[in-house]
C-alpha positions as CSV (number, residue, x, y, z in Angstrom):
1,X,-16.6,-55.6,-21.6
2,X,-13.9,-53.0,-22.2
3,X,-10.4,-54.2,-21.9
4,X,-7.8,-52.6,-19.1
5,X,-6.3,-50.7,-21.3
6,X,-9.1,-49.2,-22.6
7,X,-10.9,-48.0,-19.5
8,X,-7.3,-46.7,-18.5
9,X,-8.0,-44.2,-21.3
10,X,-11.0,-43.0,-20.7
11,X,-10.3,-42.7,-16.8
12,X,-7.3,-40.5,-17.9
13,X,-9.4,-37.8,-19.8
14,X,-9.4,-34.9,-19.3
15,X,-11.7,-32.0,-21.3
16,X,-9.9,-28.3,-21.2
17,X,-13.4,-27.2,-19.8
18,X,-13.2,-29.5,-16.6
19,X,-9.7,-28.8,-16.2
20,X,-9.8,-24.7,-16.1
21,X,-12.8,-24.9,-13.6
22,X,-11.3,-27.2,-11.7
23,X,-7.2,-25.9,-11.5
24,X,-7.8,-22.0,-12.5
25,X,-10.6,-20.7,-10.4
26,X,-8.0,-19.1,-8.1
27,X,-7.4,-16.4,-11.1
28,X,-10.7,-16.0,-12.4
29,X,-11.5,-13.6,-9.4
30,X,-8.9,-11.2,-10.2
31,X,-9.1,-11.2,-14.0
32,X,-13.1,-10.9,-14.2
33,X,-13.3,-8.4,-11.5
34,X,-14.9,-4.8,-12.4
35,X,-13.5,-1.5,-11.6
36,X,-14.8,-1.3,-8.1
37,X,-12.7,-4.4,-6.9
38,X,-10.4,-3.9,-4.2
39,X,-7.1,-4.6,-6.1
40,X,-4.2,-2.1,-6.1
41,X,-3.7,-3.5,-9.9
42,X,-6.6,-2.9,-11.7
43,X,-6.8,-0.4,-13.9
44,X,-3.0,0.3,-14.3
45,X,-2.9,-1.0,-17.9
46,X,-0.6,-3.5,-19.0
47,X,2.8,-1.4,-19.3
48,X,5.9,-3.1,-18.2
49,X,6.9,-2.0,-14.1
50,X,9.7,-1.4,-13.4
51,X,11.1,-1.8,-9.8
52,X,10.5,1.4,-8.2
53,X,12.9,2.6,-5.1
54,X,11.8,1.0,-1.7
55,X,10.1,-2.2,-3.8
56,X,11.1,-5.7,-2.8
57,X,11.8,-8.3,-5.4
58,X,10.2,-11.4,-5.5
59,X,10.2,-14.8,-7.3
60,X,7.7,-17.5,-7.2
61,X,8.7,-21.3,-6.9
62,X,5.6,-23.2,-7.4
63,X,2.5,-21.9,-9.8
64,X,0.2,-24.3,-8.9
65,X,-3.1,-24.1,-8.0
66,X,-1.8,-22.8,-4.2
67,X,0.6,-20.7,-6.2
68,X,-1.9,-18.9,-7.7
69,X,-3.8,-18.4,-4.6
70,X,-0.4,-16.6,-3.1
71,X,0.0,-15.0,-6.5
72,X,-3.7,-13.1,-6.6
73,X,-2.7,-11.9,-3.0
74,X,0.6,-10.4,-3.5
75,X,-0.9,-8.5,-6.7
76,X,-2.9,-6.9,-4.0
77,X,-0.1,-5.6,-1.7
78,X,1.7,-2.6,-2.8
79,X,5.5,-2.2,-3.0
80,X,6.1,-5.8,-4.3
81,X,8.2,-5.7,-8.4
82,X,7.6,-10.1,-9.9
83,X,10.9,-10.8,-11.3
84,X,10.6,-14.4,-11.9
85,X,8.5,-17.3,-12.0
86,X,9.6,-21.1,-12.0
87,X,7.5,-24.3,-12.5
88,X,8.5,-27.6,-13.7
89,X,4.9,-28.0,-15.5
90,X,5.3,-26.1,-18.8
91,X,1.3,-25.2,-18.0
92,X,1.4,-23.6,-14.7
93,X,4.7,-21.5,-16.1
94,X,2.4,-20.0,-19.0
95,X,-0.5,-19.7,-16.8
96,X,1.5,-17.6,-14.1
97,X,3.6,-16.0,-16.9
98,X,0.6,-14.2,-18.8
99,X,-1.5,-13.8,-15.8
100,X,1.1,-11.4,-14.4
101,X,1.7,-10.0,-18.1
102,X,-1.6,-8.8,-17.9
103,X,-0.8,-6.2,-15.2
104,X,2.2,-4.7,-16.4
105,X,4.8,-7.2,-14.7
106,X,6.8,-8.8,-17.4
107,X,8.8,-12.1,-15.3
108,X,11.5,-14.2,-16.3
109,X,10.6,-18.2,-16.5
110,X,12.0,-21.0,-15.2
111,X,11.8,-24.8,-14.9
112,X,14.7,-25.0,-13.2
113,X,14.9,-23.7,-9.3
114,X,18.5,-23.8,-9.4
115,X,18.8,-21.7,-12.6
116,X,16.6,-19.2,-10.9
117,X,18.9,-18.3,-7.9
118,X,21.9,-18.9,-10.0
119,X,20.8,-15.7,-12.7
120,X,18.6,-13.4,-10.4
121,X,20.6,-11.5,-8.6
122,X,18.2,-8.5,-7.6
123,X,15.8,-10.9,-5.4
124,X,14.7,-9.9,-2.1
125,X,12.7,-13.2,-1.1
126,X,10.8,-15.7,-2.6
127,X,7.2,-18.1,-2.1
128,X,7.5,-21.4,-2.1
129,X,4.5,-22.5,-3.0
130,X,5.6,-26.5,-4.4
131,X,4.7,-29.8,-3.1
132,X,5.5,-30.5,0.1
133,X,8.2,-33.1,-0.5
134,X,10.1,-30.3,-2.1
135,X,9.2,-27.3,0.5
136,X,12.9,-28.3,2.6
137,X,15.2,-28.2,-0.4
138,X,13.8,-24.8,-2.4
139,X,13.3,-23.1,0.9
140,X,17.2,-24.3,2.5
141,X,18.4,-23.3,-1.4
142,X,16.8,-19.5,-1.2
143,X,17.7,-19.5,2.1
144,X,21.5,-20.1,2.0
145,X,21.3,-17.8,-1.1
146,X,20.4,-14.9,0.8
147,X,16.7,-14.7,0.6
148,X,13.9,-14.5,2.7
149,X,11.8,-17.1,2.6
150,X,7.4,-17.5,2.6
151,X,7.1,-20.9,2.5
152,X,2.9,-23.0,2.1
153,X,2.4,-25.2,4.7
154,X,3.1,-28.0,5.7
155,X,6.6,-27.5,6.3
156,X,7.3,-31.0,5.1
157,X,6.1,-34.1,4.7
158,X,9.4,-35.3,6.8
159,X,10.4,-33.9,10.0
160,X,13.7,-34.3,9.2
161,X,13.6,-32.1,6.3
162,X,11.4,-29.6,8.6
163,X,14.0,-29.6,11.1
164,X,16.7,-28.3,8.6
165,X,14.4,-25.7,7.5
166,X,14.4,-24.7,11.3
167,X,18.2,-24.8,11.2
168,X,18.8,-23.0,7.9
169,X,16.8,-19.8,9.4
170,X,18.9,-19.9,12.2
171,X,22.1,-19.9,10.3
172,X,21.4,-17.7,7.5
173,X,19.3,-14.6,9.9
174,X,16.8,-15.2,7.3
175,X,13.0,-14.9,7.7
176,X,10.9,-18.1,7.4
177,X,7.0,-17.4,7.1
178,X,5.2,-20.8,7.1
179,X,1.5,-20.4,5.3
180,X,-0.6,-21.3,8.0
181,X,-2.8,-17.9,7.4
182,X,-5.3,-18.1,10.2
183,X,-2.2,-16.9,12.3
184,X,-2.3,-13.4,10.7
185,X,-6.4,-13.2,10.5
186,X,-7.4,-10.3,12.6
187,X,-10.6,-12.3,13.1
188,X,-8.5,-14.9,14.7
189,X,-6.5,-13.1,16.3
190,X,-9.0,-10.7,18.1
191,X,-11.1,-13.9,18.9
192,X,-8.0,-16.2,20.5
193,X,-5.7,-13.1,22.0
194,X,-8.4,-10.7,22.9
195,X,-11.2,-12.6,23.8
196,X,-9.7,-15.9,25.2
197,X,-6.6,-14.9,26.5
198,X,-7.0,-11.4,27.8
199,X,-10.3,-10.9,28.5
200,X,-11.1,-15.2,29.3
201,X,-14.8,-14.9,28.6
202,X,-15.1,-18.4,27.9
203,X,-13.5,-19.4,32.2
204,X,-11.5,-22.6,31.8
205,X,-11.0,-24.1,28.4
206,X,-11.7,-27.3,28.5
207,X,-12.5,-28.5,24.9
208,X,-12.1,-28.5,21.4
209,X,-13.6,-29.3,18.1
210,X,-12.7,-28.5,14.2
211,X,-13.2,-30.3,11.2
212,X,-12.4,-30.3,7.1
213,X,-15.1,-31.8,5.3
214,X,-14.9,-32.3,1.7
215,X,-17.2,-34.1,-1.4
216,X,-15.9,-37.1,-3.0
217,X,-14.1,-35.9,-5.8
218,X,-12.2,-37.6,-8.9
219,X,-8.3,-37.6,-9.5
220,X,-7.2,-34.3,-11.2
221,X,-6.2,-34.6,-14.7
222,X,-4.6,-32.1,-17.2
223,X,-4.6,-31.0,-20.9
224,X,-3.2,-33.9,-22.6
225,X,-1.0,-31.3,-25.1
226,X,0.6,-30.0,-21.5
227,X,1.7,-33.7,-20.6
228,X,5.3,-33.7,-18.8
229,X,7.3,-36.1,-20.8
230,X,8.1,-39.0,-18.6
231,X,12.1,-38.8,-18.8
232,X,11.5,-35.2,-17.3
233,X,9.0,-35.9,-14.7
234,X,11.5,-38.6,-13.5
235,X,14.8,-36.0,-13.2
236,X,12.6,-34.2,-10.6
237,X,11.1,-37.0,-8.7
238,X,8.0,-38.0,-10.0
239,X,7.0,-41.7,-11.0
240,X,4.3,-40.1,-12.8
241,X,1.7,-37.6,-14.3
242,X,-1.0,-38.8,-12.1
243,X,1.8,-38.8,-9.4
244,X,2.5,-35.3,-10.1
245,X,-1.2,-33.5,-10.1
246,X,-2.4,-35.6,-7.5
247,X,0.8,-35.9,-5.2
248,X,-1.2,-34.8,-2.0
249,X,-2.6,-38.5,-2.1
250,X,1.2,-40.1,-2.4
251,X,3.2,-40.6,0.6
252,X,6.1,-39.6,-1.1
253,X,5.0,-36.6,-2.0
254,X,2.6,-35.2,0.8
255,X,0.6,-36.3,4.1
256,X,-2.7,-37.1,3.4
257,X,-5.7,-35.0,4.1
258,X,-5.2,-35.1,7.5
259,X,-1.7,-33.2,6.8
260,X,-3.1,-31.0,3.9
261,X,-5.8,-29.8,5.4
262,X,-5.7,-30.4,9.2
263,X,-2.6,-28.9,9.6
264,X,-4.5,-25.2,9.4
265,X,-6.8,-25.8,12.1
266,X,-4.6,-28.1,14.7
267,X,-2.4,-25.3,14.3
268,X,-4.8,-23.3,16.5
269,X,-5.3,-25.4,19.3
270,X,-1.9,-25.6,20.4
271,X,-2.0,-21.1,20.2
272,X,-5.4,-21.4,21.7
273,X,-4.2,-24.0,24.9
274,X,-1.1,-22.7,25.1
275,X,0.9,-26.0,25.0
276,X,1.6,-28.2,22.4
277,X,-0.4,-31.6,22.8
278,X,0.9,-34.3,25.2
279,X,-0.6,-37.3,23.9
280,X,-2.5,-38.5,20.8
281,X,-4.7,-41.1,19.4
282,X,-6.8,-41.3,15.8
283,X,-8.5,-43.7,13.6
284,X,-8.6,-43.7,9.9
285,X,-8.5,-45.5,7.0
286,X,-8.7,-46.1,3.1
287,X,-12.3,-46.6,3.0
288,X,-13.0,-45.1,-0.4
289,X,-10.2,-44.8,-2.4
290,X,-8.6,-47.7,-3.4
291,X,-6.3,-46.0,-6.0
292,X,-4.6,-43.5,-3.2
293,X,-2.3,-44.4,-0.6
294,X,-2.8,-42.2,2.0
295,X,-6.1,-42.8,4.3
296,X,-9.6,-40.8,3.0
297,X,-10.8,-40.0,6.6
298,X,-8.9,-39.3,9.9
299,X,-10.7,-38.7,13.4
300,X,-8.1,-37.7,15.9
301,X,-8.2,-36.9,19.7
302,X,-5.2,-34.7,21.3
303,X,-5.2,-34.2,25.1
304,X,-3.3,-31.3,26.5
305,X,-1.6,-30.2,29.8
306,X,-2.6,-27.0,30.5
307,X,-2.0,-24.2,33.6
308,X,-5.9,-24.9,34.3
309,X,-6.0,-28.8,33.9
310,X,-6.1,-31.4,31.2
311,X,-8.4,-30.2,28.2
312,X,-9.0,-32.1,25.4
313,X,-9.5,-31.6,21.2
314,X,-11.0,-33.6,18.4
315,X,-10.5,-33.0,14.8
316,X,-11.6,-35.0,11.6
317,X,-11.2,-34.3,8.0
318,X,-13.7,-36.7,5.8
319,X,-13.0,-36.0,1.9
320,X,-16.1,-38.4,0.9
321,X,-18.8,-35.8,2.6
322,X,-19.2,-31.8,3.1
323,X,-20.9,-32.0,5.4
324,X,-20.8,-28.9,8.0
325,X,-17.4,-27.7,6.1
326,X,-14.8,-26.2,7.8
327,X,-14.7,-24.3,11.1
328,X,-13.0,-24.5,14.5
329,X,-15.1,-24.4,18.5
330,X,-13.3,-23.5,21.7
331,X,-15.7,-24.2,24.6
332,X,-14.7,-23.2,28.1
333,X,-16.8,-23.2,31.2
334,X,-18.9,-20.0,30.5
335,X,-19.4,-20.7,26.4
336,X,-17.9,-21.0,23.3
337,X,-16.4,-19.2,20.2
338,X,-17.0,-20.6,16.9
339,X,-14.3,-19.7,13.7
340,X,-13.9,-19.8,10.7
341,X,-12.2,-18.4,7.5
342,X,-16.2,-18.5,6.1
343,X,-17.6,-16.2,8.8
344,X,-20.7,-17.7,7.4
345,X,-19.9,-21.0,9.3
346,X,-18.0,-19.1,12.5
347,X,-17.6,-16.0,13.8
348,X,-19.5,-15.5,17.1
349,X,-19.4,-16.5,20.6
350,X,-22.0,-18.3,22.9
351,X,-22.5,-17.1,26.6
352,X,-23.7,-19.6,28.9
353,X,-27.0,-18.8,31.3
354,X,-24.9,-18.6,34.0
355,X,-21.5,-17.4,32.9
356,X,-20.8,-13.2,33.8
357,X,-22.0,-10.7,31.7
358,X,-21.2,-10.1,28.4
359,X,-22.5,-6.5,28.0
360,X,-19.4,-4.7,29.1
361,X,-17.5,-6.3,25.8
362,X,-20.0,-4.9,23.4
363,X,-19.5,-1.4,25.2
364,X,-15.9,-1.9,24.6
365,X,-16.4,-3.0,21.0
366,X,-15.1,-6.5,21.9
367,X,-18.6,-8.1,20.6
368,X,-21.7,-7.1,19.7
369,X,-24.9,-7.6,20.7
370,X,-27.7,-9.6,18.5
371,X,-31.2,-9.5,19.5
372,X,-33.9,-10.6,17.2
373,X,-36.8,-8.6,16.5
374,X,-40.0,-9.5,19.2
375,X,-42.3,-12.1,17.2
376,X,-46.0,-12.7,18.0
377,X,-46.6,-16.3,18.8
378,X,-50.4,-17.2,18.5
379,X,-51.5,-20.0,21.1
380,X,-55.2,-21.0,21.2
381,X,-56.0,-17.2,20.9
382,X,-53.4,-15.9,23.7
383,X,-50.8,-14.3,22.3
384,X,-47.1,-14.3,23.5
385,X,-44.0,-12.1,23.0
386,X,-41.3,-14.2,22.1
387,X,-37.8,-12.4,22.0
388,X,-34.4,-14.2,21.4
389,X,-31.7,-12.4,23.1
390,X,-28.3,-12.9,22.9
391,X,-27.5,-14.7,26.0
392,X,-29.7,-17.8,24.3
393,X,-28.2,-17.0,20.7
394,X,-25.0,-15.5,19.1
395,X,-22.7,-12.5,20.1
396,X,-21.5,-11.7,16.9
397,X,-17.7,-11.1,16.5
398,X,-16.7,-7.2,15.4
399,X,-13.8,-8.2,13.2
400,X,-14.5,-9.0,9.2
401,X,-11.5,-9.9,6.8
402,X,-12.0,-7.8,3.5
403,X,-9.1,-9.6,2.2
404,X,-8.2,-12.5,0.5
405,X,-7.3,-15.1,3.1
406,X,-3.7,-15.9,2.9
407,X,-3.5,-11.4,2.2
408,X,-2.6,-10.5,5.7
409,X,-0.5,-13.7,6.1
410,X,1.7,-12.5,3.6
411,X,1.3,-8.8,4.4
412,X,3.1,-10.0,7.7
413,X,6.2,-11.6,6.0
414,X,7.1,-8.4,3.5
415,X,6.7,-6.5,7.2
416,X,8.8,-8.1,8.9
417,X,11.9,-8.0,5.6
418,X,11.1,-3.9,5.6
419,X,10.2,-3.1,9.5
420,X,11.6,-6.4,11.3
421,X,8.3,-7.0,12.2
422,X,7.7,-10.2,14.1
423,X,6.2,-13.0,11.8
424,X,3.1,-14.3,12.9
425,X,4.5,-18.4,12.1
426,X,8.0,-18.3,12.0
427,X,9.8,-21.5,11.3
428,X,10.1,-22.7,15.4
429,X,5.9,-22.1,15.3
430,X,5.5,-24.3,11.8
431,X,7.9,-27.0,12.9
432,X,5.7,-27.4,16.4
433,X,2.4,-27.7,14.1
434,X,4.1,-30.3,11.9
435,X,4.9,-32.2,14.8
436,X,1.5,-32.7,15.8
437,X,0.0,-33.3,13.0
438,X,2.5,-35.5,10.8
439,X,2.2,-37.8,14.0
440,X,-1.2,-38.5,13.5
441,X,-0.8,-40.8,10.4
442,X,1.3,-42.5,12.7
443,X,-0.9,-43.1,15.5
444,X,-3.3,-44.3,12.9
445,X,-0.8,-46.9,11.1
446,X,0.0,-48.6,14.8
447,X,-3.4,-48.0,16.2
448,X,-1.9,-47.0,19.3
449,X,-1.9,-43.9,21.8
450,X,1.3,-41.4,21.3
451,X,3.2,-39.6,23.7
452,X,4.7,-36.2,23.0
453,X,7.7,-34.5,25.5
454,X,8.4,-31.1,25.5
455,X,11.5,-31.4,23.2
456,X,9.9,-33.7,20.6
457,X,8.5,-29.9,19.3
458,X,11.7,-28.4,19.5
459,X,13.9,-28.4,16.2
């Protein structure tokens, strides 16, 4: 039998191979694409940029994994000069640093947030893209420093430290983007403000349902020569490495799965309803993983008051199977939509026999109209025409993304700093969804129904 300390060892390592398919896939897109990839940086060598007249300035806080996402997106939008880039992790502040050197934008480094806002003083706004715990105190700092502010989801792990991002906005006339994307997908959008709202093909909405399945998967690790000494990891909060790349899983740090990931798609049920919910209940538990101290599965019910009557939503998020994914239904009295950021999993709508006609919206390029070709069904030497129209199949949505997902999210939030353009999740929106979701751990710990009043979603 192998002793503790032994096993600890072996549980702990971690090949480079594992670790860059795991951690880096985010920027192997970019930096493998060919020539006909739809990137406004490839092909423009690797000469330093300078800022060019009109350009706004921007740092990153956070190069993480979700950093890099937001990084790979920004290289896409035009008009943006990367001045600097700060990370605590000595890895993700190389990573980020060459990435960006390989398109011509030399950055300064930092491990240091502070040192960043205290020596940059050309910066127009900056991503926060660090762990939640931290999201309230870089956001406030860049805030009250005169910068506008794109900050990942979820606001917080705290609502308290939510609420002050609310606050800081206010004060400081700065803008506060909060990542949850979907709001800023014209797919979304044309399927929840065009199709639902406006046009209300689906009659009354009554229900609901969206989940985020996942595999079973193993703690991260990292590159043992990239290890945080422990003194360090300490000064900015961290008890330790493990801690650190896996803080989603520690309460300090995060809010579980159902936080994580949930938070995207309860999002849209309040913007779909249009009310925030007014009571909720869920069940969930540690069922799995014993070495993680938030719960590995979370089924949750939210009811909410609407103009039309009560209607009702489930969500789950299960991180020990895939099955099904993720996507989001709507069902009303005449059929349902079916989302999803995969249009492979959702992006049509379902007419009901005897719901009105659905023709008209194709006409008016609101949906289109999928019939499948007639198919010649043999039975006992009679043969039958069998056609599937769409009334007893799909009505495929007209609007694709050819975008990253988070692009047009983004795209939004360096609008609104050069054209005052409404953002799509400003902090009042972000501070509503973190409400709602945050209170679902809660409602598992007590096993108890919760009650929500209007002003519990005002900051």
């Amino acid at each position: 039998m192998k002793k503790n300390n032994e096993t600890k060892k072996e549980n702990t390592q971690f090949s480079r191979r594992r670790f860059l398919k795991s951690s880096l896939s985010a920027g192997l897109g970019l930096a493998l694409a060919g020539p006909g990839a739809d990137y406004a940086l490839l092909g423009q060598g690797a000469g330093k940029k300078k800022k060019k007249p009109g350009d706004l300035s921007i740092a990153f806080i956070g190069a993480g994994s979700q950093g890099r996402v937001l990084l790979e997106s920004c290289l896409r939008i035009p008009g943006l000069h990367f001045a600097a880039i700060c990370d605590i992790w000595e890895y993700s502040r190389r990573y980020a640093q060459r990435y960006l050197k390989k398109y011509g934008h030399i950055v300064n480094v930092y491990e240091d947030y502070r040192e960043l806002l205290t020596k940059e003083k050309d910066l127009d706004a900056v991503v926060v893209a660090t762990p939640d715990w931290m999201h309230a105190e870089h956001a406030n700092a860049c805030m009250e420093a005169g910068l506008h502010v794109y900050c990942e989801k979820e606001m917080s792990n705290s609502l308290a430290k939510a609420r002050s991002m609310v606050e800081t906005a206010r004060r400081t006339g700065k803008f506060l983007q909060i990542g949850h994307q979907r709001r800023s997908n014209p797919r979304y959008i044309h399927a929840i403000d065009k199709l639902l709202h406006e046009k209300e093909i689906l009659g009354r909405l009554g229900q609901a349902y969206a989940q985020w399945n996942r595999a079973k998967s193993d703690m991260l690790g990292w590159p043992k020569k990239y290890t945080i000494p422990q003194a360090k990891l300490e000064k900015y909060g961290y008890a330790s490495m493990t801690h650190f790349r896996n803080w989603r899983w520690f309460k300090k740090y995060g809010g579980g799965p159902i936080v994580d990931l949930g938070s995207h798609q309860i999002d849209l049920f309040s913007w779909v309803f249009g009310v925030n919910p007014s009571t909720v209940i869920a069940s969930g538990g540690s069922d799995f993983y014993k070495n993680r101290e938030w719960y590995d599965n979370v089924m949750v019910i939210y009811e909410f008051e609407t103009k039309a009557g009560t209607a009702r939503a489930l969500y789950q998020v299960q991180t020990t199977t895939k099955h099904g994914g993720f996507y989001e239904v709507f069902m009303g009295e005449n059929g349902s939509v079916v989302l999803s950021e995969v249009p492979q999993k959702g992006n049509w709508a379902m007419r009901e026999a005897h719901a009105p006609e659905w023709d008209s919206l194709v006409k008016q390029g609101l949906l289109k109209s999928e019939t499948a070709p007639i198919q010649k069904v043999t039975t006992k030497d009679i043969f039958v025409d069998v056609r599937v129209t769409a009334e007893a199949g799909r009505w495929p949505l007209p609007v694709e993304l050819a975008k990253p997902a988070h692009q047009p999210h983004l795209e939004n939030f360096f609008d609104a700093i050069r054209h005052d353009t409404p953002l799509n999740c400003p902090a009042e929106v972000g501070y509503e969804c973190a409400v709602a979701v945050i209170k679902v751990n809660e409602a598992v710990k007590n096993k108890r129904l919760i009650k929500f009043r209007p002003e519990h979603f005002k900051a």
